[in-house]
Backbone as CSV, one residue per row, in Angstrom:
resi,resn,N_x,N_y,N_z,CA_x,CA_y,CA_z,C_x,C_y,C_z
1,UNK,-12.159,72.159,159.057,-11.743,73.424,159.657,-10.210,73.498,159.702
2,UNK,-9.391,74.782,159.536,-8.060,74.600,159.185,-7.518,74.753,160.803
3,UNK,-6.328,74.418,160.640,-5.866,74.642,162.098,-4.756,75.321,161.967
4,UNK,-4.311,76.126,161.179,-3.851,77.042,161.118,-4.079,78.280,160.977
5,UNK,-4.068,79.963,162.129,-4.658,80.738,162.227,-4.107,81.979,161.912
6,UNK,-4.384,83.081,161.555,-3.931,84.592,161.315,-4.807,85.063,162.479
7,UNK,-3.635,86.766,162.606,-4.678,87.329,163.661,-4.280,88.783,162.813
8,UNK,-5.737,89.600,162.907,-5.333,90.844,162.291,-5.970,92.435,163.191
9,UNK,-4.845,92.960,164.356,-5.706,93.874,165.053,-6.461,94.825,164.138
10,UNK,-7.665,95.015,164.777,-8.360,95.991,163.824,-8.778,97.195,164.642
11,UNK,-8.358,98.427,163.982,-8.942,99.481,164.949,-9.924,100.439,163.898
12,UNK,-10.473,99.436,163.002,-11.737,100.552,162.066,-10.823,101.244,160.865
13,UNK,-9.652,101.195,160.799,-9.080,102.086,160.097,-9.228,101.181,158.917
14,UNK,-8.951,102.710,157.411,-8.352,101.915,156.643,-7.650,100.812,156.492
15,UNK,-5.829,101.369,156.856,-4.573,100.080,156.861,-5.097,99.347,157.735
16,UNK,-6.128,99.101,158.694,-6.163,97.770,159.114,-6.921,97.009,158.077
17,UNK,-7.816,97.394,157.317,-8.363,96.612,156.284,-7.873,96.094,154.984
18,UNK,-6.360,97.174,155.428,-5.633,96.749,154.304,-4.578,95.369,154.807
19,UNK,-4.504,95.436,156.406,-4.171,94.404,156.452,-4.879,92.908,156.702
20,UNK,-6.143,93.054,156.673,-7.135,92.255,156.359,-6.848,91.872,155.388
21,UNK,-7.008,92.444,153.999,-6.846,91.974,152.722,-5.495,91.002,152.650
22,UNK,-3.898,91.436,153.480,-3.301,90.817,153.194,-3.321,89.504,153.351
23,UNK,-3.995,89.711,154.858,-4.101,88.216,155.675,-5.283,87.132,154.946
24,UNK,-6.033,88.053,154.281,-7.107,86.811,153.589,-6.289,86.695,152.011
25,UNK,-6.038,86.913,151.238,-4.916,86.718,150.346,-4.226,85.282,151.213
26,UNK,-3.286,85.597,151.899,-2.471,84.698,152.254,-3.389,83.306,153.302
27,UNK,-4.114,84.143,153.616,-5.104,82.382,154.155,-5.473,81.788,153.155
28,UNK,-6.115,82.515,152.159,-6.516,81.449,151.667,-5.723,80.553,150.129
29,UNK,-4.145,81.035,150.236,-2.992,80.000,149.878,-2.751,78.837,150.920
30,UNK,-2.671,79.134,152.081,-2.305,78.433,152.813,-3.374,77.700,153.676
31,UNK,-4.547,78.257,153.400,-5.559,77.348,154.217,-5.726,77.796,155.457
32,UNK,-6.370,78.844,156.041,-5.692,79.383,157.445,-7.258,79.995,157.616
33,UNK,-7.573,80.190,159.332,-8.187,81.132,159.598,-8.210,82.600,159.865
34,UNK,-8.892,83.878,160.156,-8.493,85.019,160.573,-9.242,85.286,161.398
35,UNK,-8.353,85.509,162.674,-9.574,86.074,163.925,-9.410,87.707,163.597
36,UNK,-9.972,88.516,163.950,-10.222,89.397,163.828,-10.122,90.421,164.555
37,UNK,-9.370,91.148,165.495,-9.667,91.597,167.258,-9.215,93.090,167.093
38,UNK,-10.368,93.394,168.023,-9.957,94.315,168.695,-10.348,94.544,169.901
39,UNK,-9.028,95.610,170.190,-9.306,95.588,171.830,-9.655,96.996,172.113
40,UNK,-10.452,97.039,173.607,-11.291,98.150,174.140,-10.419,98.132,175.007
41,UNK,-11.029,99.022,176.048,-10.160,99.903,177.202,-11.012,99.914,178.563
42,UNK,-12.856,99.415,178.407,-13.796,98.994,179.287,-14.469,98.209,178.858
43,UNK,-14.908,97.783,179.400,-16.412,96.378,179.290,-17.552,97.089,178.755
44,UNK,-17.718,98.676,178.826,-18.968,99.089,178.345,-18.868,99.414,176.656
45,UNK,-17.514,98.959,176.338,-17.141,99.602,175.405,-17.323,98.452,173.926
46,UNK,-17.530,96.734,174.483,-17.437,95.815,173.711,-18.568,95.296,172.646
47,UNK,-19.689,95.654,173.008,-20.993,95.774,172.341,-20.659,96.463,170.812
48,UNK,-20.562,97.642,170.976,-19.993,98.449,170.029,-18.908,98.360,169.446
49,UNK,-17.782,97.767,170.185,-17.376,97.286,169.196,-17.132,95.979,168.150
50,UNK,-17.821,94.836,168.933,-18.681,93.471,168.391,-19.281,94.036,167.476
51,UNK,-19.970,95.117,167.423,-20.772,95.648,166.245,-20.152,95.994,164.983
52,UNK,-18.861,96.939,165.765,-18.373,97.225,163.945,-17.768,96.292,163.425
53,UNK,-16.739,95.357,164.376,-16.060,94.071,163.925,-17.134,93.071,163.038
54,UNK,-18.467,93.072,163.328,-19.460,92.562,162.359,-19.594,92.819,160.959
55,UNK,-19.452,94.387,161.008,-19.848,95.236,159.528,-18.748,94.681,159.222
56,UNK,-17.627,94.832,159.963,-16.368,94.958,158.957,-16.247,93.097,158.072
57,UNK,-16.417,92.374,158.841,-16.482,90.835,158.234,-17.682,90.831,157.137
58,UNK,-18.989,91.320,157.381,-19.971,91.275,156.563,-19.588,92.139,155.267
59,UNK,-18.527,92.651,155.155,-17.905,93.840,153.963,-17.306,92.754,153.397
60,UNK,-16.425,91.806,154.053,-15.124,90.740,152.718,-16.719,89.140,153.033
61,UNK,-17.859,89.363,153.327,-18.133,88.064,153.127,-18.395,87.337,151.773
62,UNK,-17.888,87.400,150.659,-17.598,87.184,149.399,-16.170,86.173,149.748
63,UNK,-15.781,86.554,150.185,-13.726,85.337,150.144,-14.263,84.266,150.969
64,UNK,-13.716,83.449,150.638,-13.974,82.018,151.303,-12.773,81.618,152.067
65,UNK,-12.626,82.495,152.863,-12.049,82.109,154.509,-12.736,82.459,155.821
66,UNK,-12.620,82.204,156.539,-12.738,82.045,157.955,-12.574,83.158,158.916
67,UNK,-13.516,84.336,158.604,-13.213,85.210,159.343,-13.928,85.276,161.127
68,UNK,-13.197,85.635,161.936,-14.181,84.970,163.214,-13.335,86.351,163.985
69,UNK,-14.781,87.333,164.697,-14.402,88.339,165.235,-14.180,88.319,166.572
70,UNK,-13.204,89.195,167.479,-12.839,89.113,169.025,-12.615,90.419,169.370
71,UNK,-13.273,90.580,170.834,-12.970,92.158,171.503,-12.873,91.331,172.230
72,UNK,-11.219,92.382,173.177,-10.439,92.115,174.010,-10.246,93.316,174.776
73,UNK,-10.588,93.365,176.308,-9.900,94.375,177.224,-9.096,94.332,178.075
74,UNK,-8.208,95.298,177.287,-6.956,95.682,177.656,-6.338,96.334,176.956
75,UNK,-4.950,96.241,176.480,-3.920,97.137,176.066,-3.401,96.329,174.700
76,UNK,-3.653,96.922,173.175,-2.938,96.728,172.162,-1.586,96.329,172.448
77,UNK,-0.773,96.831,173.613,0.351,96.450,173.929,0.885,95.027,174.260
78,UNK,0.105,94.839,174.736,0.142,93.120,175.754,-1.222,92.096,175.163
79,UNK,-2.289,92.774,174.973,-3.597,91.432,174.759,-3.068,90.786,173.239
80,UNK,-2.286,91.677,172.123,-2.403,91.306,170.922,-1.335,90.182,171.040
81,UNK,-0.252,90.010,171.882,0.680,88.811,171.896,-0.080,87.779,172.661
82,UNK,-0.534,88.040,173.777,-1.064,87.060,173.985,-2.506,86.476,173.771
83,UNK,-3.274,87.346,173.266,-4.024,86.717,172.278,-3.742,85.750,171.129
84,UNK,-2.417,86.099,170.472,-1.252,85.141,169.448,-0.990,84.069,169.919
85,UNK,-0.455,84.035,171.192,-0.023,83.338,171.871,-1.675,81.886,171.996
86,UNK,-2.436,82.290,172.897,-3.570,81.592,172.887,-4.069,80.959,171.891
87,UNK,-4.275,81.563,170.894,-4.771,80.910,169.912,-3.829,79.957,168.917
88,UNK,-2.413,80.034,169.161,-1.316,79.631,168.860,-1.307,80.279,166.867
89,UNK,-1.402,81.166,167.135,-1.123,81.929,165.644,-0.223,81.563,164.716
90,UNK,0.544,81.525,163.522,1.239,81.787,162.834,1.865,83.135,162.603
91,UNK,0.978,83.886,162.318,1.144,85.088,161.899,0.097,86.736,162.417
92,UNK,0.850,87.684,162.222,-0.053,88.773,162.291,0.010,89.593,161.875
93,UNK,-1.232,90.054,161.141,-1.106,91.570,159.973,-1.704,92.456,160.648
94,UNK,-0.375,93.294,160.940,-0.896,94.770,161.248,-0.602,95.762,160.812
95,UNK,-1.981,96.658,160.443,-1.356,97.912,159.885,-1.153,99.074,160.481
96,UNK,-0.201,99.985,160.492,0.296,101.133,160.979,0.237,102.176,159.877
97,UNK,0.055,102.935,160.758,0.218,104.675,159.987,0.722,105.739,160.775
98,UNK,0.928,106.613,160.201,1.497,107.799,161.156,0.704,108.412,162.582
99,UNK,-0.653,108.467,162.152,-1.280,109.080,163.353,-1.210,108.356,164.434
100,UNK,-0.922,109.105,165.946,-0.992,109.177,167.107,-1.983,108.597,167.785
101,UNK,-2.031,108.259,168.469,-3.338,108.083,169.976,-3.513,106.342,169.975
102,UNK,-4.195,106.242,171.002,-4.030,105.044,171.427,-4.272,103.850,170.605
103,UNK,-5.462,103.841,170.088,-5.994,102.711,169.221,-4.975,102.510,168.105
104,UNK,-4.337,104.164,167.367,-4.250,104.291,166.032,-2.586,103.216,166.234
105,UNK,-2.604,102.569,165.357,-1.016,102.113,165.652,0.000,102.671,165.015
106,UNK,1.021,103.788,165.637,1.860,104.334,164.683,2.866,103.213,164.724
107,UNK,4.142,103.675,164.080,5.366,102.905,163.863,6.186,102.748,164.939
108,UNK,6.057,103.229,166.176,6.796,103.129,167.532,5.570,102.274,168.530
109,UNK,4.314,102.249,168.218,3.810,101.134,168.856,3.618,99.983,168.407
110,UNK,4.161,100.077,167.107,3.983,98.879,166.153,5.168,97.953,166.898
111,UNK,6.207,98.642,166.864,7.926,98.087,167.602,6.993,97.291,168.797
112,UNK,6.631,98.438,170.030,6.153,97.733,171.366,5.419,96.526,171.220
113,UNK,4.097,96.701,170.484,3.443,95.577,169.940,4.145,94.389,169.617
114,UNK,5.398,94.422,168.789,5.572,93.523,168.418,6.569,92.141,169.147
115,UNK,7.361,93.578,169.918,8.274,92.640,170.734,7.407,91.943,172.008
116,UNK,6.366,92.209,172.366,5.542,91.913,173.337,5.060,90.000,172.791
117,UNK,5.648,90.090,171.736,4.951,88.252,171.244,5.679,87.711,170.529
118,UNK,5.851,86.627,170.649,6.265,85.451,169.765,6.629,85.088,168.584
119,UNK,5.056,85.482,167.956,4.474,85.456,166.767,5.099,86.007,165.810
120,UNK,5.169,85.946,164.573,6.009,86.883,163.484,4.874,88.193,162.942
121,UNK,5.037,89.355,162.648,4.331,90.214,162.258,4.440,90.261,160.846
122,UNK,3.205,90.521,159.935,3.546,91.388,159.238,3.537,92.759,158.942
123,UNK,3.758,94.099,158.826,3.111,95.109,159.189,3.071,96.108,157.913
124,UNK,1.655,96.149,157.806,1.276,96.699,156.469,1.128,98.337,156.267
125,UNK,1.557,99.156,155.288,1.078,100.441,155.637,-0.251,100.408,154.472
126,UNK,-0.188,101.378,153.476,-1.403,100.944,152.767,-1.308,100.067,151.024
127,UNK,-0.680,99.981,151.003,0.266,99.457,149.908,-0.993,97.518,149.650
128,UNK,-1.955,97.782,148.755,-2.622,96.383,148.655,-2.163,95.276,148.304
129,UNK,-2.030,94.143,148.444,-1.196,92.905,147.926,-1.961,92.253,146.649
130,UNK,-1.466,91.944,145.600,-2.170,91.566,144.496,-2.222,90.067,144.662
131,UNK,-3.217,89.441,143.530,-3.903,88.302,143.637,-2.732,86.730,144.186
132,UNK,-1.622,87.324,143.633,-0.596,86.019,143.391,-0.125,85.620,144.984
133,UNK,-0.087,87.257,145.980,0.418,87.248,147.264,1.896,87.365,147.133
134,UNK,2.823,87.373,147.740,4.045,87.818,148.018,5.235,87.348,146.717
135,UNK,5.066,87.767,145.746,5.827,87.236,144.801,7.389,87.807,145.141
136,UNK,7.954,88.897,145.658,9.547,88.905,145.639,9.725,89.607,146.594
137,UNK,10.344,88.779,147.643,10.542,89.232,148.988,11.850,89.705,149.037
138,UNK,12.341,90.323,149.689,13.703,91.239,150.266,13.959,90.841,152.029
139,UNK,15.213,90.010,151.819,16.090,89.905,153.010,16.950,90.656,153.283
140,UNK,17.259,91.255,154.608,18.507,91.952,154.425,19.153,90.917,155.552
141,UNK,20.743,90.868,155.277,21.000,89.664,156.383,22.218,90.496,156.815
142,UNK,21.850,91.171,157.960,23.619,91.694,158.506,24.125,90.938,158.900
143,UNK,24.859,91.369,160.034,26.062,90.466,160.998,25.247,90.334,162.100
144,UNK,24.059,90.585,162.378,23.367,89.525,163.644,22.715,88.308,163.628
145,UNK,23.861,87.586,164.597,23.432,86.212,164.432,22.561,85.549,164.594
146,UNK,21.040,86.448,165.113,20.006,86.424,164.969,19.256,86.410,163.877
147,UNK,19.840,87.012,162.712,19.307,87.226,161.301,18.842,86.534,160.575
148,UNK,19.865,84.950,160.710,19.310,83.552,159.888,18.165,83.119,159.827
149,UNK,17.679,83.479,161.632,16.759,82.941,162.189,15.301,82.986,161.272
150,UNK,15.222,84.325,160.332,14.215,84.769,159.200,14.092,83.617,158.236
151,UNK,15.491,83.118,157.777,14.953,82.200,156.672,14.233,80.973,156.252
152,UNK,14.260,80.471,158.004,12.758,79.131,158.171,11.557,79.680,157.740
153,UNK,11.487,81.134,158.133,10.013,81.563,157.715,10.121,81.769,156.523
154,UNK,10.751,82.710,155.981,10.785,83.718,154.473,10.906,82.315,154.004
155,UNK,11.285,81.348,153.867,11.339,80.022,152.717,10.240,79.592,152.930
156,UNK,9.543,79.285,154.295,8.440,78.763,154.125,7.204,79.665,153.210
157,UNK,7.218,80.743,153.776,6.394,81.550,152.357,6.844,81.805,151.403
158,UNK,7.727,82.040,150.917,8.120,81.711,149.467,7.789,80.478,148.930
159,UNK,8.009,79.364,149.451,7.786,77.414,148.720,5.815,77.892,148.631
160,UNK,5.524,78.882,149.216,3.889,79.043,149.230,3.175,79.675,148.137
161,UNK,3.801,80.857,147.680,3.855,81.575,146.854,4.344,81.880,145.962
162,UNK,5.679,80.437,145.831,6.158,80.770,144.732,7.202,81.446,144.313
163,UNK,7.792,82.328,145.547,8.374,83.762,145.959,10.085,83.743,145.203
164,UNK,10.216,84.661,144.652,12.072,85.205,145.059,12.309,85.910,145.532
165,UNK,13.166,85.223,145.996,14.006,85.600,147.302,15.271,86.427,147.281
166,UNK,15.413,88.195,147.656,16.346,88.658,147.314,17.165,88.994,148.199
167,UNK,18.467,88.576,148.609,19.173,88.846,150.017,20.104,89.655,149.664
168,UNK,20.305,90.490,150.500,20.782,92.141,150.420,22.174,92.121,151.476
169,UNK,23.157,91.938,151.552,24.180,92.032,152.561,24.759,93.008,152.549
170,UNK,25.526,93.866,153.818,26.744,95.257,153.797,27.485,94.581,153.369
171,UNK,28.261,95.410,152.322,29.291,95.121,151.657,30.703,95.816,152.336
172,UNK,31.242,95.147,153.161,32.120,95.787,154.402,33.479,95.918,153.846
173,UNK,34.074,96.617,154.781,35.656,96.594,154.267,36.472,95.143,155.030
174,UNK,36.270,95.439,156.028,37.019,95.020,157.331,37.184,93.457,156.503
175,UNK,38.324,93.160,156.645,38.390,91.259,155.682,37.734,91.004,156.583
176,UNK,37.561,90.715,158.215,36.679,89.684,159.313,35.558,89.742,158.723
177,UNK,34.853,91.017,158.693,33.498,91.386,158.644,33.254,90.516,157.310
178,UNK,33.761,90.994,156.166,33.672,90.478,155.131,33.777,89.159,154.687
179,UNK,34.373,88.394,155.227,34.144,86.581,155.411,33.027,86.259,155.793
180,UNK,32.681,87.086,156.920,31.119,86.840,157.603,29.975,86.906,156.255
181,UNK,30.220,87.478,156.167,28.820,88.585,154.915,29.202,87.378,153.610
182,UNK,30.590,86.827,153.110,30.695,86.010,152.613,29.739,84.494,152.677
183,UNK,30.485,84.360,154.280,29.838,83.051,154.606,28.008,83.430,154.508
184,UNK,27.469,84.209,154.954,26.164,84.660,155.504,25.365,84.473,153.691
185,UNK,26.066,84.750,152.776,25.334,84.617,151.470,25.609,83.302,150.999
186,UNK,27.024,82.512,151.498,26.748,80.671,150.942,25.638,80.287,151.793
187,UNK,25.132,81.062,153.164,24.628,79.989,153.506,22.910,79.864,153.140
188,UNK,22.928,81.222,152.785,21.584,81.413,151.936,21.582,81.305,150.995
189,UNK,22.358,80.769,150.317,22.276,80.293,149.033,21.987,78.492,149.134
190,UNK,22.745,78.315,150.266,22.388,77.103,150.079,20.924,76.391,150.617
191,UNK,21.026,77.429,151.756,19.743,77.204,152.146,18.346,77.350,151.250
192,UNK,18.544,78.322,150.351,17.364,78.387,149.223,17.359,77.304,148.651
193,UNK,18.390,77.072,147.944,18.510,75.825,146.844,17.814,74.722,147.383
194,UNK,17.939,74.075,148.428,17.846,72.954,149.053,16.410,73.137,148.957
195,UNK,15.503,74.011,149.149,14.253,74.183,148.785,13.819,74.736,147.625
196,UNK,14.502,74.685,146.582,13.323,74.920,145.598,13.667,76.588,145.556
197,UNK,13.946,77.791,146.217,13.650,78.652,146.220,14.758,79.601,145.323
198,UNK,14.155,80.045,144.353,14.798,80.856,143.358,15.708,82.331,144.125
199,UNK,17.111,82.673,144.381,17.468,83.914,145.221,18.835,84.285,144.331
200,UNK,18.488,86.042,144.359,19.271,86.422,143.861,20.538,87.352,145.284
201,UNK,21.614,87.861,145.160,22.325,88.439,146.054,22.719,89.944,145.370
202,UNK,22.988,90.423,146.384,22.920,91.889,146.137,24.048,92.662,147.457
203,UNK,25.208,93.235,147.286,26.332,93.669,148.081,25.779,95.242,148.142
204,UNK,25.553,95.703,148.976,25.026,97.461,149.067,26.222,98.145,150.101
205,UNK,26.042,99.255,150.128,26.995,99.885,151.018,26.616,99.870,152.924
206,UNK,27.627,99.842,153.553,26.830,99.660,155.193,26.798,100.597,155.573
207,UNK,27.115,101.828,155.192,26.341,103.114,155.289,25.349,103.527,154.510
208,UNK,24.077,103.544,155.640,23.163,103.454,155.275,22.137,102.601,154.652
209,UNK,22.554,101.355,154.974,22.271,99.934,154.913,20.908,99.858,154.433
210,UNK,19.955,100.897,155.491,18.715,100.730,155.497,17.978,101.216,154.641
211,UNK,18.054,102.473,153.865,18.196,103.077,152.776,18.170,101.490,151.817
212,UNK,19.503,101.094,151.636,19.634,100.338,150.789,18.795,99.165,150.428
213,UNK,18.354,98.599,151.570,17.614,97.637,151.722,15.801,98.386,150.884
214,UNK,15.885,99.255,151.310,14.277,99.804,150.346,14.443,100.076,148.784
215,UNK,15.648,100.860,148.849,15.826,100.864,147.635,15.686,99.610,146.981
216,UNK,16.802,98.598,146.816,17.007,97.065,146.313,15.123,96.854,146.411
217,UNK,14.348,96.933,147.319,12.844,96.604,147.272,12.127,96.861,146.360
218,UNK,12.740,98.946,146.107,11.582,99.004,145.315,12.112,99.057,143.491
219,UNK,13.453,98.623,143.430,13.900,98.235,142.380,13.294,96.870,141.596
220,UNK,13.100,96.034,142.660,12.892,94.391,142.791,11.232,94.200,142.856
221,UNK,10.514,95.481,142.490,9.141,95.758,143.053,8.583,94.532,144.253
222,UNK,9.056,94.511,145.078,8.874,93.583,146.244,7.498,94.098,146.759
223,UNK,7.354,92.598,147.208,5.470,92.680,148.042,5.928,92.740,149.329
224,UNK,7.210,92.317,149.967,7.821,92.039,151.449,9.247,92.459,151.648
225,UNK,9.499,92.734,152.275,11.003,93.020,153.129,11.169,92.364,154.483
226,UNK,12.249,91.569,154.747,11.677,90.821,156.172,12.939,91.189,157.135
227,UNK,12.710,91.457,157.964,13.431,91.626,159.120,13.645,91.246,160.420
228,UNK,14.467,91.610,161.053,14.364,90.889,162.763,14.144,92.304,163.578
229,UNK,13.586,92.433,164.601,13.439,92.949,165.789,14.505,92.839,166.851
230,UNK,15.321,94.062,166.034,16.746,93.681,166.959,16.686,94.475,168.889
231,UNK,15.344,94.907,168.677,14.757,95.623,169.971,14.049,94.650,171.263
232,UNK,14.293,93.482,170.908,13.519,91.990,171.772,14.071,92.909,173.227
233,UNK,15.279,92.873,173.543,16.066,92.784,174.449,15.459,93.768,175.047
234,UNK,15.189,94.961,174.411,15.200,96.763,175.109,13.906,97.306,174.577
235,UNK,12.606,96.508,174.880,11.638,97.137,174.127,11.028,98.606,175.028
236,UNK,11.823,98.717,176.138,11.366,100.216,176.543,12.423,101.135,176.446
237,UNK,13.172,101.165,175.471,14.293,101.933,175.345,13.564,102.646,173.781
238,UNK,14.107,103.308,173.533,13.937,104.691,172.486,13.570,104.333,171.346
239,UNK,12.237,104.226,170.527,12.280,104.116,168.931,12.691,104.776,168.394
240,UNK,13.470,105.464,168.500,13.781,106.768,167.582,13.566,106.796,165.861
241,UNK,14.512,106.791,165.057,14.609,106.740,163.998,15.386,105.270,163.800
242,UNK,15.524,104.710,164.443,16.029,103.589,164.155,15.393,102.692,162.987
243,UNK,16.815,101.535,163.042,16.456,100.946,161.601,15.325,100.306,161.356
244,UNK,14.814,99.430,162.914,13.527,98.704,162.826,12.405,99.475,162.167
245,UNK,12.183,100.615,162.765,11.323,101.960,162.394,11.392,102.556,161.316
246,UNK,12.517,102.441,160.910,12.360,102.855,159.857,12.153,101.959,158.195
247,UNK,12.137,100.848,158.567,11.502,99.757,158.030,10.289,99.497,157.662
248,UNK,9.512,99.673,158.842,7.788,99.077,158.842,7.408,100.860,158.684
249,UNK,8.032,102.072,158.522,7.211,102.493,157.898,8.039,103.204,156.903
250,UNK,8.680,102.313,156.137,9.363,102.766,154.737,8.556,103.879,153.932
251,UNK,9.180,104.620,153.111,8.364,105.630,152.229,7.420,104.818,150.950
252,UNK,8.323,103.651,150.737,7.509,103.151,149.537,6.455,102.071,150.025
253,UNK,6.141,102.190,151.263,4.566,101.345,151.966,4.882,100.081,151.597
254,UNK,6.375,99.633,151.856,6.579,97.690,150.988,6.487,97.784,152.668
255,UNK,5.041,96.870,152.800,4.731,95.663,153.756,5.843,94.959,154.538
256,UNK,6.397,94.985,155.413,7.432,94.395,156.175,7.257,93.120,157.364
257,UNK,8.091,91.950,156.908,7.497,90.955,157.851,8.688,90.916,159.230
258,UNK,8.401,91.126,160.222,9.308,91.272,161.580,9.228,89.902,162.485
259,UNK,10.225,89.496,162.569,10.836,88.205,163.125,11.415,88.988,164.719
260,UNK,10.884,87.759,165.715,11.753,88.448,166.981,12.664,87.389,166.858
261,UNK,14.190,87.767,167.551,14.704,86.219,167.625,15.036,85.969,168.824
262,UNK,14.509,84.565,168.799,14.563,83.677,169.833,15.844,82.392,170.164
263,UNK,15.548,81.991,171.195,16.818,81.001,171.267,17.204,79.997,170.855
264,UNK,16.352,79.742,169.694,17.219,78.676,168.738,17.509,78.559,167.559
265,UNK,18.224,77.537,166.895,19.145,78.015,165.851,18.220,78.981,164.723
266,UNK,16.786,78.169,164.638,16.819,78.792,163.474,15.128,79.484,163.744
267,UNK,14.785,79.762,164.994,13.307,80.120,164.834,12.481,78.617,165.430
268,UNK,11.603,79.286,166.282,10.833,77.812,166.153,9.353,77.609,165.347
269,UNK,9.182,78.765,165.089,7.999,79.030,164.441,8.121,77.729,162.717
270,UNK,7.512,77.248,163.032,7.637,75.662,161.330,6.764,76.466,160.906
271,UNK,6.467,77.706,160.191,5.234,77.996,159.426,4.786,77.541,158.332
272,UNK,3.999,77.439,158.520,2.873,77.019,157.172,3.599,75.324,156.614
273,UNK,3.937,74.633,158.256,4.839,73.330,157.772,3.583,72.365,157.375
């Protein structure tokens, strides 16, 4: 039995099955289980949905991973981290879409969701992952010194898959800024090398950074774009159009993996060590 686990909320929808698919793809590179959950809002409500969480596993029982279903009551907001948390997760694929209401997860509860846990997300819109799994991922690495913190993970799935690795920096005026963004690409450069991991660099404009970062994606036909959750701090303050948001639900549906950062140097999450 593996002891390494995925968790993938499911609310019946399509993109959650699409993020099913991602998460069994990637379990079964890495050897991993997938719990399966969803959460209700009453106790009268769990029967039914034990039921569809059934159909829905009895639909992929052809893949040879570990699918194992859970209803949880309470709030998508809070049970899905610490459900992560409990089961001590790796990872979580969730998919979002535009529509509204409680279950459905748009792109501003995807944010809440996410800062609420630990865990790293991935968050899928409908965009399917092909057989190989994440072949060319997209970093963008600004000036938060939180940012590095991505590349324990993004290397660890890349050395998994095989992956290149494309890091995207603002190309600033300011000389300070610009030493930074300097230093910030030796050190991902070196940091790839040292593993094996093939990375190319890429200078874009910092207006409009974010833009840039999709573009470079869907130039690079990327399976991932990875980012940090620069919202840890203020998760009841405004999603607006912001950059996080506007990330996980990019126009070109590239799958986005969201890092919160935490207090040490580099992440503590050892995935897939």
């Amino acid at each position: 039995m593996s002891d390494k686990s995925f968790i993938v909320p499911h609310d019946f929808s399509e993109v959650a099955d699409c993020a099913l698919n991602h998460a069994i793809t990637t379990a079964k590179v890495v050897n991993a289980k997938v719990y399966i959950l969803h959460v209700v809002s009453k106790n009268k409500e769990i029967s039914g949905a034990e039921k569809k969480l059934n159909e829905v596993i009895a639909s992929h029982e052809a893949v040879e991973v570990e699918l194992i279903p859970k209803v949880r009551v309470g709030t998508i907001f809070e049970d899905i981290g610490d459900f992560a948390a409990e089961h001590h997760a790796e990872l979580i694929f969730m998919g979002t879409h535009g529509a509204s209401g409680w279950q459905h997860i748009s792109g501003s509860h995807a944010l809440k969701v996410i800062t609420h846990s630990t865990v790293p997300f991935i968050i899928v819109q409908q965009k399917p992952l092909g057989e190989n799994g994440y072949d060319d991922i997209v970093v963008p690495l600004d000036l938060h010194k939180e940012t590095k913190q991505k590349l324990a993970i993004v290397a660890s799935m890349a050395k998994f898959f095989e992956s290149r690795v494309h890091v995207i920096t603002p190309n600033e005026t300011d000389e300070f800024l610009k030493n930074k963004v300097t230093a910030n690409i030796l050190f991902s450069k070196r940091f790839f090398e040292e593993r094996g991991i093939e990375m190319t660099a890429t200078l874009a404009p910092s207006n409009g950074f974010d833009k840039e970062v999709v573009k470079l994606a869907i130039e690079k036909d990327a399976d991932l774009i990875a980012i940090m959750n620069q919202n840890k701090s203020n998760y009841l303050g405004a999603f607006g159009s912001n950059y996080e948001q506007y990330m996980i639900t990019n126009d070109a549906e590239i799958p986005t993996l969201v890092v919160n950062p935490i207090e040490t140097p580099y992440g503590s999450s050892v995935l897939f060590s």
